[in-house]
C-alpha positions as CSV (number, residue, x, y, z in Angstrom):
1,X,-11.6,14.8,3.5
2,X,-9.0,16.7,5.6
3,X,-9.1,17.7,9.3
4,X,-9.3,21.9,9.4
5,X,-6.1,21.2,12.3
6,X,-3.5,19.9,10.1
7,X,-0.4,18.4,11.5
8,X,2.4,20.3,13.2
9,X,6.0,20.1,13.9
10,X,5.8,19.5,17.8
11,X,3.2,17.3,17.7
12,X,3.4,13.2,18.7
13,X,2.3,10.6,16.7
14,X,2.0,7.1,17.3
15,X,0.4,3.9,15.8
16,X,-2.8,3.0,17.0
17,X,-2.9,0.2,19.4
18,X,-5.5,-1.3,17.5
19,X,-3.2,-1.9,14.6
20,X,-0.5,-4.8,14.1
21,X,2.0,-4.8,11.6
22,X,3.9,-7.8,9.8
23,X,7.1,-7.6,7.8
24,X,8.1,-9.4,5.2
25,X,11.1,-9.2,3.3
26,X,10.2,-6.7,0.1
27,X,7.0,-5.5,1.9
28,X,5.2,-5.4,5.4
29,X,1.4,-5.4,5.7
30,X,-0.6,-3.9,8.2
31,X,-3.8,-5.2,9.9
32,X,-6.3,-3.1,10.5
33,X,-7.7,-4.9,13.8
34,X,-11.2,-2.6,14.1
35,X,-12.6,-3.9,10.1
36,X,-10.3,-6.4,10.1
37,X,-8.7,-5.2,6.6
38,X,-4.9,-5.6,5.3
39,X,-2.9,-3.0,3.8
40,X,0.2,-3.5,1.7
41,X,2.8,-0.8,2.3
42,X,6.3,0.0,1.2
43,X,9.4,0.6,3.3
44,X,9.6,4.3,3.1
45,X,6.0,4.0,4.5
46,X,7.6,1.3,7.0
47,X,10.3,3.6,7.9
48,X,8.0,6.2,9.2
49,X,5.8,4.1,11.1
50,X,9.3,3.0,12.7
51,X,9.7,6.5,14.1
52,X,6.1,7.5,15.0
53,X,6.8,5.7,18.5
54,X,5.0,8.7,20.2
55,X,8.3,10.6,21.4
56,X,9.8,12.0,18.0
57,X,7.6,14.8,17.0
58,X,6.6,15.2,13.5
59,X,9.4,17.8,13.2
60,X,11.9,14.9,14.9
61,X,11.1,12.0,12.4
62,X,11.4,15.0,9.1
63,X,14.7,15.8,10.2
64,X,15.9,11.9,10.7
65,X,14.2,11.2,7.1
66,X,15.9,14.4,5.3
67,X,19.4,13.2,7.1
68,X,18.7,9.5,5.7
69,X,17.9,10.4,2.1
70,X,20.2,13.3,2.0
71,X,16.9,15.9,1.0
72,X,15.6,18.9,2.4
73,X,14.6,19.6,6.0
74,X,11.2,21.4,4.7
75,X,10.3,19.0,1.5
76,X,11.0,16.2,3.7
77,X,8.4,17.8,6.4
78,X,6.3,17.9,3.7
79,X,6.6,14.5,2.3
80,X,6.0,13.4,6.4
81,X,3.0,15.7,7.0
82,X,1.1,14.3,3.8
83,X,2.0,10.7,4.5
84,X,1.1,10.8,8.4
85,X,-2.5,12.5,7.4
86,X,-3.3,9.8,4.9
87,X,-2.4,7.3,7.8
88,X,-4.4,9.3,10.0
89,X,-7.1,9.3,8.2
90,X,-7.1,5.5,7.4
91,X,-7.0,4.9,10.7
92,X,-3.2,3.8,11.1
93,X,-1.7,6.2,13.2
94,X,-2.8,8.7,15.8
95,X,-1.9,11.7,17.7
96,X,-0.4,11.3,21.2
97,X,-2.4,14.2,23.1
98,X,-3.9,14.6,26.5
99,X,-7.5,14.7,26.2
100,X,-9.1,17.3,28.6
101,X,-12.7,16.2,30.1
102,X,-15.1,19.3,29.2
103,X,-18.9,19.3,29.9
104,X,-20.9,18.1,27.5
105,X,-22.8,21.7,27.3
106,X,-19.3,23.1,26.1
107,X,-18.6,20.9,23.2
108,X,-19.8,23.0,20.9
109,X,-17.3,25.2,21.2
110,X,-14.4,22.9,21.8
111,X,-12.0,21.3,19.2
112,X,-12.4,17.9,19.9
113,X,-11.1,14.3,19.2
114,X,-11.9,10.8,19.9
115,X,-9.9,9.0,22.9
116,X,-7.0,7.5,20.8
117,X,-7.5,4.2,23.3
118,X,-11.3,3.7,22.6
119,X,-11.6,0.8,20.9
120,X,-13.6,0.8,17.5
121,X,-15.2,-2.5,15.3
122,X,-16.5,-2.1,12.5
123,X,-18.1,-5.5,12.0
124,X,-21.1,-5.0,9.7
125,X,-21.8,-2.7,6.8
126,X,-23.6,-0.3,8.4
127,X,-22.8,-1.2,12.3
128,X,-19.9,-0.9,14.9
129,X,-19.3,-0.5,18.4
130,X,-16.5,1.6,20.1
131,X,-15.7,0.2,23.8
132,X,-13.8,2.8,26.0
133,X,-11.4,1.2,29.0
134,X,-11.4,4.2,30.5
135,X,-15.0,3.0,32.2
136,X,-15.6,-0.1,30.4
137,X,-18.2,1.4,28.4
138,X,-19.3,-0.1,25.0
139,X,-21.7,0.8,22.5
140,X,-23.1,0.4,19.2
141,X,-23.4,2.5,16.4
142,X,-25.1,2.7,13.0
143,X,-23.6,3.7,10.1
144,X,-23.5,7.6,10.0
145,X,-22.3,7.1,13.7
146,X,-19.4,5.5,12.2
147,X,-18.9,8.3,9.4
148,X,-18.7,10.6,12.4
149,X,-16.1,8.7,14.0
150,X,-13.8,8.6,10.9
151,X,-13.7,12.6,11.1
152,X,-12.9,12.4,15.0
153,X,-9.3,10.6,14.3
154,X,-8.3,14.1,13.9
155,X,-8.8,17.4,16.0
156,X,-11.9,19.2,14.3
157,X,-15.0,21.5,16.1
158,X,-18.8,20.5,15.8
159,X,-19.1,22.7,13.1
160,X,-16.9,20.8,11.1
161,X,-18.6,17.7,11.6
162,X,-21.3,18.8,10.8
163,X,-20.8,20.8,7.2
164,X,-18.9,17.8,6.6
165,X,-22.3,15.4,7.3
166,X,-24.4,17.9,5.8
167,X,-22.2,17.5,2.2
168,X,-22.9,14.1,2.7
169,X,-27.0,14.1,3.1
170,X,-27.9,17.4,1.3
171,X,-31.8,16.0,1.4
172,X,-31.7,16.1,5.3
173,X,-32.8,19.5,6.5
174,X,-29.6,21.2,8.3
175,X,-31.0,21.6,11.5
176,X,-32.2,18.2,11.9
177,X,-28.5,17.2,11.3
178,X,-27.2,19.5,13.6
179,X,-29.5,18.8,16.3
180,X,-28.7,15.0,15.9
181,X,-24.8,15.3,15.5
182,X,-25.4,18.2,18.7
183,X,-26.8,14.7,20.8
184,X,-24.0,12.7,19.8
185,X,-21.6,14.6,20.7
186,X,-22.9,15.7,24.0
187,X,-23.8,11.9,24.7
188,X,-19.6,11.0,23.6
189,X,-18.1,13.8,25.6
190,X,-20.3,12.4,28.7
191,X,-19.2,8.9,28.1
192,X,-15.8,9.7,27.8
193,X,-15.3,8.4,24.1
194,X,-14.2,11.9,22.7
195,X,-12.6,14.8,24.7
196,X,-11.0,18.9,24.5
197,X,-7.8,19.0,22.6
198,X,-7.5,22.4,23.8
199,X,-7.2,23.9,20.4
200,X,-9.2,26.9,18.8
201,X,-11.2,26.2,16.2
């Protein structure tokens, strides 16, 4: 699955403050705090991570990584772009945006994104809970809630999310889905768990 707002050269990325990494001597690992889960990765993947601090843009750490190996300036974008969406996607990394507050009447026609500093666990099969310290909220969620999440590490609009859940139930009538995902994210905006990247969609 990929975001329909792929990465850019001026944009930020940073590591997720829910994520600690370890370093060994041939390898580091990283510990995914949220589900508790290690991954193994290797030092060009190390090196990266070293230089998504949130104050190179994407564009900043391609041209440091095509100067260190000597390649070129837009195969080495490449190579950064693909690596730093798999990360995204894992949970790893995020981008380093401001968030605009919008209505929750609007989100429909917003891009949107979850608050890079809510908090997610994902502690049972089909259960987490996300807890916000922008208002000390927390809540559970089941586990399509959860699938939902996953898609909102990136920028994406409603209707994304929900062709994307729709793919995934093709049994559940479409607008019972979208009336359900509609709730959500009207209830998330409100709460302040998700917010307006500010992009078109």
């Amino acid at each position: 699955m990929t975001s329909e707002n792929g990465l850019q050269p001026e944009m930020r990325i940073r590591l997720r403050p829910d994520v600690a990494i370890e370093d060994f001597e041939r390898k580091s690992l990283i510990l995914l705090m949220d589900s508790m889960q290690l991954r193994e990765i290797n030092h060009a993947a190390r090196r990266l991570l070293s230089l998504a601090d949130g104050r190179r843009t994407v564009g900043d750490i391609a041209e440091v990584l095509a100067r260190e190996m000597g390649g070129d300036d837009a195969y080495a974008f490449d190579q950064v772009v693909e690596s730093l969406s798999e990360m995204e996607r894992h949970g790893i990394v995020v981008r380093d945006v401001a968030l605009r507050l919008i209505e929750p009447e609007l989100v429909r026609h917003a891009t949107i994104m979850a608050d890079p500093d809510v908090v997610f666990w994902h502690f049972r099969d089909n259960e987490g809970a996300l807890l916000t310290s922008a208002n000390g909220r927390y809540i559970l969620i089941n586990a399509t809630a959860i699938e939902i999440w996953k898609i909102l590490a990136a920028p994406v609009t409603v209707s994304y999310v929900i062709e994307h859940m729709s793919n995934i139930f093709p049994d559940v009538p479409s607008d019972e889905i979208e009336k359900d995902i509609m709730e959500f994210m009207e209830y998330l905006v409100d709460q302040r768990f998700i917010g307006d990247v500010g992009e078109s969609g």
